[in-house]
C-alpha positions as CSV (number, residue, x, y, z in Angstrom):
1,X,36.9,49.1,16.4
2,X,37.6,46.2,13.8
3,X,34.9,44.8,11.9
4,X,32.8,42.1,12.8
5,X,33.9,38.7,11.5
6,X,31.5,37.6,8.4
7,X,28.9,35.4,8.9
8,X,29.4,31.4,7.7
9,X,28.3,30.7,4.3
10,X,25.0,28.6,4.9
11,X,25.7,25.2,4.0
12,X,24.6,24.1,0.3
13,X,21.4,21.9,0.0
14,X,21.7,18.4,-0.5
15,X,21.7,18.2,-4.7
16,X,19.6,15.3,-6.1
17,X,20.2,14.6,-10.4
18,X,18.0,11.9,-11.7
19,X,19.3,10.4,-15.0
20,X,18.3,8.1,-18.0
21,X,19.9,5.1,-19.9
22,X,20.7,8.5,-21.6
23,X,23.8,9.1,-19.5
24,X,25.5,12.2,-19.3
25,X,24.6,13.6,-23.2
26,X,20.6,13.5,-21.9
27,X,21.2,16.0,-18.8
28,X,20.4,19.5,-18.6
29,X,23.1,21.9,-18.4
30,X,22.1,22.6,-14.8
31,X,22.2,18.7,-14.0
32,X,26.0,18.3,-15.3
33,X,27.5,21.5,-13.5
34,X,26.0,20.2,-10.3
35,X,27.7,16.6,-11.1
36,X,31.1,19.1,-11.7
37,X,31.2,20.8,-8.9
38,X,30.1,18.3,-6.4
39,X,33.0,16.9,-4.2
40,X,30.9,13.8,-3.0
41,X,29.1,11.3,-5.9
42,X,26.5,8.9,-4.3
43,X,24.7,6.5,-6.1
44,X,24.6,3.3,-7.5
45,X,27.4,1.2,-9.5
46,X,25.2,1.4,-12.5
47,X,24.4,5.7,-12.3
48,X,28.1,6.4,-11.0
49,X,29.5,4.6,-14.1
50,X,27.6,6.9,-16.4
51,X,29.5,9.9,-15.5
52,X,32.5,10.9,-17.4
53,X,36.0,11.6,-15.5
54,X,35.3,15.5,-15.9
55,X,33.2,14.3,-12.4
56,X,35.7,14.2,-10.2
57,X,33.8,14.4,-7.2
58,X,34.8,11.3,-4.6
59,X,32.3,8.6,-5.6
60,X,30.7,6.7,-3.3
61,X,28.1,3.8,-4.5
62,X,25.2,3.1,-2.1
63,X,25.6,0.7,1.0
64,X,22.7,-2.1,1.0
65,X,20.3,-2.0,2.9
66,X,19.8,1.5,1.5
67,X,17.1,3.4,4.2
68,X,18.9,2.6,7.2
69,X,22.5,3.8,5.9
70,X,21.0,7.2,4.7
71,X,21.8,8.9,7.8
72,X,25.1,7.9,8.6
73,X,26.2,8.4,5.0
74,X,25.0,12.1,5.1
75,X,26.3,12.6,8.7
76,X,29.9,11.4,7.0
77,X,30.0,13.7,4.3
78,X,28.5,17.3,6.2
79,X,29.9,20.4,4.8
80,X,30.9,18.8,1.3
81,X,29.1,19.4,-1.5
82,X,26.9,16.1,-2.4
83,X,25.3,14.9,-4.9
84,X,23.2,12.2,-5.2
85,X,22.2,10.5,-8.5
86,X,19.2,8.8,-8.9
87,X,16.8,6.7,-11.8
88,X,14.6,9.4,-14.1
89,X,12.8,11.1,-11.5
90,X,13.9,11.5,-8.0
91,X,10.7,11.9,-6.6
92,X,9.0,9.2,-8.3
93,X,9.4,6.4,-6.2
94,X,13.3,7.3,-6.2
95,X,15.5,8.2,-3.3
96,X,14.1,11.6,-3.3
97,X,11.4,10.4,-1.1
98,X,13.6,8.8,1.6
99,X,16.5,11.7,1.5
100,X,13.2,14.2,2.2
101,X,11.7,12.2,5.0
102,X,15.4,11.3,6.5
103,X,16.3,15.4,6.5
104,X,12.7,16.2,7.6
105,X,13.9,14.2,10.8
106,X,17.2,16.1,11.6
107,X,17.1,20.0,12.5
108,X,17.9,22.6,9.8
109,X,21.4,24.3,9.7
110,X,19.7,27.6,8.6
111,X,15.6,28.0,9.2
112,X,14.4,28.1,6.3
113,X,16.9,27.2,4.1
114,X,15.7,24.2,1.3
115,X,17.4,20.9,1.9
116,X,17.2,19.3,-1.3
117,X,17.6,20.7,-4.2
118,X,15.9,18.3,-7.2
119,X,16.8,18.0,-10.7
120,X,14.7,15.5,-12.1
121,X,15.2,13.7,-15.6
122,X,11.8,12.0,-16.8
123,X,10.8,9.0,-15.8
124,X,10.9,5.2,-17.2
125,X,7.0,5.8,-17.1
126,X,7.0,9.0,-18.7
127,X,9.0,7.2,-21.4
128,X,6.8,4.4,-21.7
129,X,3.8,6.3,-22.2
130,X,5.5,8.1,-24.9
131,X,6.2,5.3,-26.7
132,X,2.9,3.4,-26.3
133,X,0.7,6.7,-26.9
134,X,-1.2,6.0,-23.4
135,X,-2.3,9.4,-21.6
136,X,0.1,9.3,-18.6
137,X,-2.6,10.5,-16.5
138,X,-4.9,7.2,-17.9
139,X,-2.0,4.5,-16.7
140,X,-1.8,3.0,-13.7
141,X,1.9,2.1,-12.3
142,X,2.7,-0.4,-10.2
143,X,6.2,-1.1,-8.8
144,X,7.8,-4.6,-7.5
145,X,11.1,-3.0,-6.8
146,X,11.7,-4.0,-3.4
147,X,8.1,-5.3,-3.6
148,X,6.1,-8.8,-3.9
149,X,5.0,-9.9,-7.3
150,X,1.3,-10.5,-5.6
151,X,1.1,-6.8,-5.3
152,X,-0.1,-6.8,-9.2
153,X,-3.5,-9.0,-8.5
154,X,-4.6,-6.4,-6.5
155,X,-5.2,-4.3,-10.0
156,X,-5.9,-6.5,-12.3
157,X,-9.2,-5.9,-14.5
158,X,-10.1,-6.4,-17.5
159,X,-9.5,-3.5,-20.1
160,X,-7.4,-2.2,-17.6
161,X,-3.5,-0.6,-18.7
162,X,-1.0,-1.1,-16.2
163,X,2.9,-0.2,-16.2
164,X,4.8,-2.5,-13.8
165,X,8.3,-1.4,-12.5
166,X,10.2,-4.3,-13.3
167,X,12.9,-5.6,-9.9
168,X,15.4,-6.6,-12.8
169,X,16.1,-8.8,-15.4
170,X,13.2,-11.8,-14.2
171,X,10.5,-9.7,-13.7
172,X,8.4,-10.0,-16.7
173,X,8.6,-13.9,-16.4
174,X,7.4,-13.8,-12.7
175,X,4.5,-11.2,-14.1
176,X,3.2,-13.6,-17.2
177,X,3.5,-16.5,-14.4
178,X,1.0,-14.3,-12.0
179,X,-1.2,-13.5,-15.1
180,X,-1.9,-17.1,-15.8
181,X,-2.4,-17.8,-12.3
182,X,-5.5,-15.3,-11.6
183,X,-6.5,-15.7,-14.9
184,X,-5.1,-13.3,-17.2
185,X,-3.4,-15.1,-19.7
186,X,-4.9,-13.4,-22.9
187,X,-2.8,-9.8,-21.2
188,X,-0.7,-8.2,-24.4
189,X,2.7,-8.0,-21.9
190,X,5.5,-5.7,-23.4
191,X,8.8,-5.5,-22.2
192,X,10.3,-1.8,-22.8
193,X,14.2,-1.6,-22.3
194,X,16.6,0.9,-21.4
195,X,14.1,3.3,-22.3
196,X,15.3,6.7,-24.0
197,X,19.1,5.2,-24.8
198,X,21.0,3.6,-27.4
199,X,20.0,0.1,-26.9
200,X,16.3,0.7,-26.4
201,X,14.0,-2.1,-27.5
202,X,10.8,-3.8,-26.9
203,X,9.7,-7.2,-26.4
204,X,5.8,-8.0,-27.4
205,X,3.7,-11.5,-26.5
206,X,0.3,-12.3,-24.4
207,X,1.2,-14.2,-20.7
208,X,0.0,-17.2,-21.8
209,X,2.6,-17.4,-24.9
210,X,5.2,-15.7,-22.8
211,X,8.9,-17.6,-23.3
212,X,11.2,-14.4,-24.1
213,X,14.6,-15.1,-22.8
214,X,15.5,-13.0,-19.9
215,X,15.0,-8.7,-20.0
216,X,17.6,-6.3,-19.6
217,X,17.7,-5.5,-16.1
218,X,16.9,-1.6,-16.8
219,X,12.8,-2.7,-17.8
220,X,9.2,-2.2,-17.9
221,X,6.3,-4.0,-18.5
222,X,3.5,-2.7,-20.2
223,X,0.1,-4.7,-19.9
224,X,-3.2,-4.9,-22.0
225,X,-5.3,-6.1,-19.4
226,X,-7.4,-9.5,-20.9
227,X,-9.6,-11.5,-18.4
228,X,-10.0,-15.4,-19.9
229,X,-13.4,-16.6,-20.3
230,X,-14.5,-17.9,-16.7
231,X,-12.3,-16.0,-14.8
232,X,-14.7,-14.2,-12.3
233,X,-14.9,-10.6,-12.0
234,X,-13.3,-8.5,-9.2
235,X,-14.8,-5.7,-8.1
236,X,-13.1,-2.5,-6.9
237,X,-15.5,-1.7,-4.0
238,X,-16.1,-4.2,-0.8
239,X,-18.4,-7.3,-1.5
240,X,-16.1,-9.6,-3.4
241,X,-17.6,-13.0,-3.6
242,X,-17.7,-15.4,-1.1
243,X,-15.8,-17.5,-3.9
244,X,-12.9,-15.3,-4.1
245,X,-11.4,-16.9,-0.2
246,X,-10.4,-20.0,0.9
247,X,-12.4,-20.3,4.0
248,X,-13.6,-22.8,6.7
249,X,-17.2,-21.3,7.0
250,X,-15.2,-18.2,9.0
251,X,-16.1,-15.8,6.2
252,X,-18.3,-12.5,7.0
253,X,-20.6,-13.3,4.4
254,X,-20.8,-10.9,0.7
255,X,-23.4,-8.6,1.7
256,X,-22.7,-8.5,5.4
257,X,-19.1,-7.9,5.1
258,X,-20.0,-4.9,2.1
259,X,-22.1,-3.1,4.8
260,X,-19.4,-3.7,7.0
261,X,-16.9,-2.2,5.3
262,X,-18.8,0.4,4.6
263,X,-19.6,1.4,8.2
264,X,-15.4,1.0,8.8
265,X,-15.2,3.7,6.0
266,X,-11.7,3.1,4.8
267,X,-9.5,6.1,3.6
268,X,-6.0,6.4,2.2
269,X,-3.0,5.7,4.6
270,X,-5.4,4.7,7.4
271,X,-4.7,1.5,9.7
272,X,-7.7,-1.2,10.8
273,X,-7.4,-3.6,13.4
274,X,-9.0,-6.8,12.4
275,X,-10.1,-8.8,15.3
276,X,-11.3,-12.6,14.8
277,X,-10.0,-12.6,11.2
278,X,-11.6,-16.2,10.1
279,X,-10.9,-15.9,6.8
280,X,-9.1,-12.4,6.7
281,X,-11.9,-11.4,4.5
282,X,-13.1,-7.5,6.3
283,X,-9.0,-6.5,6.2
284,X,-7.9,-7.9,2.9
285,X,-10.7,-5.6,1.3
286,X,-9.9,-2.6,3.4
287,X,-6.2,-3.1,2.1
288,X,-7.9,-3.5,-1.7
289,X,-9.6,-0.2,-0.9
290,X,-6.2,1.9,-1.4
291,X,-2.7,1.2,-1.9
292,X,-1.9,3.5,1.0
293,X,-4.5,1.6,3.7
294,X,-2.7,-0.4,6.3
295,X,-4.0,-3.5,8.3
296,X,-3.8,-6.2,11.0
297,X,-5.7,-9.4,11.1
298,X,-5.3,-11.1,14.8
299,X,-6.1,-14.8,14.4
300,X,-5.8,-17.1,17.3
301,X,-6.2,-20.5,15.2
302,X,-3.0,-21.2,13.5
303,X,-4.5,-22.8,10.7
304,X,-7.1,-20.0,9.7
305,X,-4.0,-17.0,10.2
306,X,-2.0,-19.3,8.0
307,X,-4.7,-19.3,5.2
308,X,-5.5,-15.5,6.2
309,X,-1.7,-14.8,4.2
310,X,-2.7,-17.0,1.6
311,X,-6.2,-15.5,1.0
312,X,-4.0,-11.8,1.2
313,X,-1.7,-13.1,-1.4
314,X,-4.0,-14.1,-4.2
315,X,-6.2,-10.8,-3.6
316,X,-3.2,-8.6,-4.0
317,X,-2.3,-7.3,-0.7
318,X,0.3,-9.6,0.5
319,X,1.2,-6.6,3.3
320,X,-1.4,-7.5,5.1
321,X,0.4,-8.1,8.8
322,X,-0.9,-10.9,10.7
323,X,-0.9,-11.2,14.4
324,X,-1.6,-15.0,15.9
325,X,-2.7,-14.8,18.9
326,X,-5.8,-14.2,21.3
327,X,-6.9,-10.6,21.8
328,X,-7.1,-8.3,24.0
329,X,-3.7,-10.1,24.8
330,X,-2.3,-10.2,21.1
331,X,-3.3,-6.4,20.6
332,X,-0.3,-5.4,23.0
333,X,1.9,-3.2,21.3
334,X,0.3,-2.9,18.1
335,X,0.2,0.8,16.5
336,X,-2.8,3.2,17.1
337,X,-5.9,1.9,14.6
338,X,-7.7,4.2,12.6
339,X,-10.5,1.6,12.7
340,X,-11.5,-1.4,14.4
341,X,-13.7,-4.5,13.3
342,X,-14.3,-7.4,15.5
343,X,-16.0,-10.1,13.6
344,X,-14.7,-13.1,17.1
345,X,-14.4,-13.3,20.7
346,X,-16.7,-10.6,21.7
347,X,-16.9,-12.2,24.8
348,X,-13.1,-11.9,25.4
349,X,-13.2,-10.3,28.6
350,X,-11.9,-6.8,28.1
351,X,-12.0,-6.7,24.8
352,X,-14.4,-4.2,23.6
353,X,-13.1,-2.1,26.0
354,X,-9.6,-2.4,25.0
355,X,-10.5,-1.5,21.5
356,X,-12.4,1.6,22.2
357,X,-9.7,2.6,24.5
358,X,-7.2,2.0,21.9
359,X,-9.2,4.2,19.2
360,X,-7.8,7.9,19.0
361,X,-10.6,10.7,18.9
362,X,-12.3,10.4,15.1
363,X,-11.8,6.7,15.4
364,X,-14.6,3.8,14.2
365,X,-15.5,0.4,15.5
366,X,-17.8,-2.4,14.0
367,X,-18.4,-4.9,15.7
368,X,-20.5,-7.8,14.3
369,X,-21.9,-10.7,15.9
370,X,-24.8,-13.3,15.7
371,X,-25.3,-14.7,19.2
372,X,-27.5,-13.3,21.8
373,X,-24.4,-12.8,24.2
374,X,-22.7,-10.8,22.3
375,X,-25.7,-9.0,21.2
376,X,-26.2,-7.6,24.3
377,X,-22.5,-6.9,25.0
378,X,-22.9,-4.2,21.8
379,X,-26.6,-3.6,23.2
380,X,-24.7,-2.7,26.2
381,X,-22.1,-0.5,24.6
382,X,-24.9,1.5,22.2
383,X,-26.5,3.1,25.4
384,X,-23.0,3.8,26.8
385,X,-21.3,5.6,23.9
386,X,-23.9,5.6,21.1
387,X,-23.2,4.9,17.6
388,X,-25.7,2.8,15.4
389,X,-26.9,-0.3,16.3
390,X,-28.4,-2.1,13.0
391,X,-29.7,-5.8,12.4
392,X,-28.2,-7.4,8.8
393,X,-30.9,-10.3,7.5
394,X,-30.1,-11.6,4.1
395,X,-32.3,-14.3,2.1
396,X,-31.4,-16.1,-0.3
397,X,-33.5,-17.6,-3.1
398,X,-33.1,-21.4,-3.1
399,X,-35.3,-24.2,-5.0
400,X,-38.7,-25.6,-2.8
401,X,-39.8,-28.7,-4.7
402,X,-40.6,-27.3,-7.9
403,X,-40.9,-24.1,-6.9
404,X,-38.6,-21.2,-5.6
405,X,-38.4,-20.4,-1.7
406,X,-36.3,-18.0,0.4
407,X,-33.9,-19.5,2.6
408,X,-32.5,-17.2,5.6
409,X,-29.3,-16.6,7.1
410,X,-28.8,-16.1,10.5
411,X,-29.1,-11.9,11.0
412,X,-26.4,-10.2,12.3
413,X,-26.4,-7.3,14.8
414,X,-24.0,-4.5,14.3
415,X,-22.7,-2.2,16.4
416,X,-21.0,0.8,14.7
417,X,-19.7,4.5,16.4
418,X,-16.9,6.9,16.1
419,X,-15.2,7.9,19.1
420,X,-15.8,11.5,20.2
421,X,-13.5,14.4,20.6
422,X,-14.2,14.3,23.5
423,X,-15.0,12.3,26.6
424,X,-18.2,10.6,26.7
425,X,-20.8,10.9,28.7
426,X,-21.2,8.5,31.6
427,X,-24.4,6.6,30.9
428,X,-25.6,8.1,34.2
429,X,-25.8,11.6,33.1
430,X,-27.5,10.9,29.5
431,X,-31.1,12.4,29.1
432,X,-33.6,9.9,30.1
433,X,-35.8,9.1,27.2
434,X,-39.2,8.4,27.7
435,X,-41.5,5.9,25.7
436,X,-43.5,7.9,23.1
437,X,-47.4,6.0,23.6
């Protein structure tokens, strides 16, 4: 009886090996042998170059765009040994990230066998914060590789340290530009290059004074955080002021729009539907809330979704996505919501219900409004799937003659619920309630 025929040698994870402006001298033993032994180099111009001839792997740089020719790389390559080089740390918003969520997409070879294998190198921040003597966990970092420069207003305080990922060589100019704009010109701004090589230096100046000649491409930007006198505040938590948008009188007031978002209860990663956006006021501070949180502000003026991206822009979340149109109509084909707020067109026929239909189980509505109609359309909807049904009235102190008065806005009702796990109820078969005397 002859022996059974071995079994094939599972296939060797996918190696990842960040590296520094160190080159090859700063990597771990570990790191070079698996830049030896691999028959397949990918990475960019810049990383491949750094690798002496003793890698004599095939070396193959990056395609652009980079997500989309991930798989197709990968798929060309099978059953070599690969390794892909990468900036500092992989996983820190490297291509460790997209090669995990790619290969979480395709089947395993062998259950159970790792994927990846990482072999990190530490980071441009970690760098930084050794240089500056600023407790890592302390810093904030926010990247514009790949990314808008508006994304920095959205963390901008004063007294507040930030590390900005610089996009290349014309990043910090763009940054001090942005600075001056919202108000931050006194920001100490230093410009960190190459971090932990031979050419590392560091360029020092406020945003206002900023006129250093271009950075080295390999950068980042350390700020000092100074509001200039007059600049308003910015809070972190909903309830900006009223100031803070360009508007048309479509604005859900501060104190309204606070309770609203409140009631909306935003969370990391979650997606809201803003319906009636006016001045895009309810999703641009759900966006503020996280970095993660997602939204969509359906506008069916063209003037008012027009400033909605303006408004988004100068308040740091320029990924706001904004849908012009009417709803329900506009709402067709638009991802699942976490949350829904309609602060318009209430009486859109088949609106409300195209909402609540849309929500997945766990999911909230709001829906504000200050005209009887409407009111009884979410008087309607309490008895029929409950939730909370509140009146807003806020006063306002204003001068009377010589003396001071209060001055009323118009209330708003609110309808708030969270959909059930589930079905609800048919108003029909709800408890009667009877009138207490």
């Amino acid at each position: 009886m002859s022996p059974a025929p071995p079994a094939p040698a599972a296939p060797e994870p996918l190696s990842v090996v960040g590296i520094g402006a160190d080159g090859w001298d700063g990597l771990p033993a570990a790191s070079q042998q698996a830049l030896r032994t691999a028959e397949v180099l990918i990475g960019g111009p810049r990383q491949l170059a750094l690798l002496p001839e003793e890698c004599a792997g095939e070396r193959v740089p990056w395609p652009a765009p980079l997500r989309p020719a991930v798989p197709g790389l990968l798929a060309a390559h099978a059953g070599r040994r690969v390794c892909v080089l990468a900036s500092g740390d992989p996983m820190f918003y490297g291509i460790g990230r997209t090669l995990t969520e790619v290969l979480a997409e395709e089947p395993a070879a062998v259950p159970g066998q790792p994927r990846l294998r990482i072999l990190p190198h530490p980071s441009s921040v970690s760098y930084a914060c050794a240089r500056l003597g600023w407790p890592l966990e302390d810093t904030e970092v926010i990247t514009l590789v790949g990314r808008p420069t508006e994304n920095l207003a959205r963390a901008l305080y004063d007294g507040h340290r930030l590390l900005v990922l610089s996009a290349g060589a014309g990043t910090p100019a763009e940054v001090a530009a942005l600075l001056r704009a919202r108000g931050f010109g006194p920001t100490r701004m230093r410009v960190l290059e190459q971090l932990g090589g031979d050419r590392e230096r560091t360029a020092d100046g406020t945003a206002d004074g900023w006129d250093a000649p271009p950075a080295d491409p390999l950068n980042v930007i350390a700020l000092d955080c100074r509001r200039a006198p007059g600049t308003p505040p910015l809070s972190t938590v909903p309830g900006l002021p009223d100031a803070a948008y360009a508007h048309d009188g479509q604005l859900t007031k501060r104190h309204v729009r606070a309770a609203t978002l409140a009631a909306l209860a935003p969370a990391p990663g979650e997606l809201l539907w803003d319906i009636g956006g006016g001045s895009g006021s309810i999703a641009i501070e759900w966006l503020r809330a996280h970095r993660s949180c997602r939204a969509v502000s359906v506008e069916r003026d063209a003037v008012r979704a027009e400033r909605i991206g303006r408004n988004a822009a100068s308040l740091g979340v320029p990924a706001l996505r904004i849908v012009h149109g009417p709803a329900p109509a506009a709402l067709e084909g638009l991802p699942t919501p976490d949350a829904v707020f309609i602060g318009g067109g209430l009486t859109a026929p088949g609106l409300l219900a195209a909402c609540w239909e849309a929500l997945p189980a766990g999911g909230r509505i709001v829906a504000n409004t200050v005209t009887l109609e409407s009111e009884a359309l979410l008087a309607d909807h309490y008895r029929q799937y409950g939730g909370e049904l509140v009146r807003l009235a806020v006063a306002h102190a204003v001068p009377v003659g010589g003396f001071t008065g209060w001055r009323q806005a118009m209330p708003v009702t609110q309808w708030s619920a969270v959909k059930p796990q589930v079905a609800s109820p048919s108003p029909s078969s709800r408890p009667q309630e009877t009138e207490q005397p």
